[in-house]
C-alpha positions, 0 to 999 in steps of 0.5 A: 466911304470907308471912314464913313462906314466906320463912323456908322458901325461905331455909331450903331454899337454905341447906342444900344450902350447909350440907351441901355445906360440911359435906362440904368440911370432912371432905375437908379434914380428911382431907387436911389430915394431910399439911399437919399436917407443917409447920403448926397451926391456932392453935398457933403455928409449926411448919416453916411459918407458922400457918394460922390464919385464913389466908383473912383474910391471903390471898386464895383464888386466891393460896392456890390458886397457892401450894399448887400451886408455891410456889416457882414464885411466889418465882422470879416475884417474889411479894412475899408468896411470897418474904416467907415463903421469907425467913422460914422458909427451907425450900421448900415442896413442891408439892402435886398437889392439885386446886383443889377439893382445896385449897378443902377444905382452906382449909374445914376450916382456916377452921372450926377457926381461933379464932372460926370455926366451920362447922355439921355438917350431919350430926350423928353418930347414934349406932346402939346401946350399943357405938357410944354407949360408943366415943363417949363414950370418945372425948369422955373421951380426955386433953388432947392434950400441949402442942407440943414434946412428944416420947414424952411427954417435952419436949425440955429433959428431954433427957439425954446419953444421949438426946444420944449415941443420937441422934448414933449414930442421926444417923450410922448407928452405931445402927440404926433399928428401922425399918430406915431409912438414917442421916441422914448418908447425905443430911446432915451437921452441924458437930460433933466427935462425927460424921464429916461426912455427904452433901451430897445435902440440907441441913446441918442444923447450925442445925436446930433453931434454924430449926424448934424441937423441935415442928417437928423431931418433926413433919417426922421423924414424917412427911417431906414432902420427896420423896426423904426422904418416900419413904426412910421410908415403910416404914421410919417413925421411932420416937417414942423415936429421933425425941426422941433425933435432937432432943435431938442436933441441939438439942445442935449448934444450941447449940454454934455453935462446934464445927466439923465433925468432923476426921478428916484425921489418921486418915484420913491414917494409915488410907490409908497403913496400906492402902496399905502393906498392899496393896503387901506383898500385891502384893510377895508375890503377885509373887515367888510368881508362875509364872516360866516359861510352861508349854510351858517347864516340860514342855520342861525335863522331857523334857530331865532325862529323857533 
């Protein structure tokens, strides 16, 4: 009887804990989107690290500081901090997230890493037939495709044709669907095949080299860059201009050689054209020009009148 009485205060303890848990992990779960940007949860390296069993590499404070500010800890001296800077050579952003907030998120990564597992304590009851067939269709749904995989298509089944939309989508040639601004407007890459564009953000030359396809897809499927999250919020890229945007940066990253875009000639020549042109519309304007003033010209009428 004892035992048994143990068995249920135990009981009765934990399961607050469990749900308590349980409902960490369906907040993680929702804000962990927008750290699916740059991250898996054992699938490897996308824009940033794998966070796979990230709570036995770091600790929870120092997990909780570097969501808040990471580059606050590089410019402190981190040595973990400026390890993975190092590494990845792309600031992180900071997240206004609440301790909690992050907690959650650490729950939900801790319960889908490899070899963990958190219990629902709310197992999801089904109400009638409909809700049944819906869950069963969402346990039918297909295998999700492997990583790199753009438009059900991977990267080396690339074309020059998707090399040449991507380059007119790059450089503002082609529209997006969308309606979004042409990356050249904020960046620029080493080739011939494009002017040169903004230096507002980074040279994106080696791009793919840093990010690979995977991490490419998922940073252009959803920035989280300020600036660039807040240009394409209304206006996100189709899955079918992101593959051709890939395909072309593969494209440059692959030609390290190429330089950028020379266009000193025509420019030269361009601005010269124009200026000849101005100066004639100038010349013309000028010789068409009222020679006198107007009380002259009533003057030298009275005059022939008399």
């Amino acid at each position: 009887m004892k035992t048994l009485g143990s068995i249920l205060f135990l009981f009765l303890i934990g399961m607050p804990t469990a749900i308590l848990l349980g409902q960490d992990v369906r907040e993680g779960e929702a804000l962990f989107k927008t750290c699916a940007t740059c991250h898996s949860i054992g699938a490897g390296k996308l824009i940033g690290p794998d966070l796979a069993n990230i709570d036995q590499r770091r600790t929870e404070p120092w997990l909780i500081k570097f969501i808040h500010s990471s580059q606050s800890m590089v410019k402190g001296g981190d040595k973990d901090a400026v390890a993975i800077f190092n590494e990845y050579k792309i600031p992180m952003p900071d997240q206004n997230l609440s301790d909690q907030q992050i907690r959650s998120i650490l729950a939900y990564i801790v319960s889908k890493s490899p070899g963990r597992e958190v219990p629902n304590s709310e197992p999801e009851v089904v109400a009638d037939k409909k809700d049944a067939v819906d869950s069963l269709s969402d346990t039918l749904k297909p295998e999700p495709l492997p990583p790199g995989t753009i438009a059900g298509r991977t990267i080396e089944d690339a074309t020059k044709f998707d090399f040449i939309t991507g380059g007119g989508l790059f450089s503002g040639r082609l529209r997006f669907d969308n309606g979004g601004p042409s990356c050249i407007s904020c960046h620029t890459v080493r080739t011939d095949e494009v002017i040169s564009g903004g230096a507002l953000a980074k040279d994106l030359t080696d791009s793919y080299g840093r990010l690979s396809a995977a991490g490419l897809a998922a940073f252009l499927g959803s920035p989280q860059f300020p600036a660039m999250a807040t240009a394409y919020q209304d206006h996100p890229l189709t899955e079918e201009e992101i593959y051709g945007l890939v395909a072309f940066l593969k494209e440059v990253n692959d030609n390290p050689s190429q330089s950028g875009g020379n266009y000193g000639v025509e420019l030269l020549l361009g601005g010269g054209i124009g200026a000849v042109l101005l100066l004639g519309m100038y010349a013309g304007l000028w010789f068409r020009r009222r020679k006198g003033t107007v009380h002259q010209e009533i003057f030298s009428r009275q005059m022939k009148s008399e």
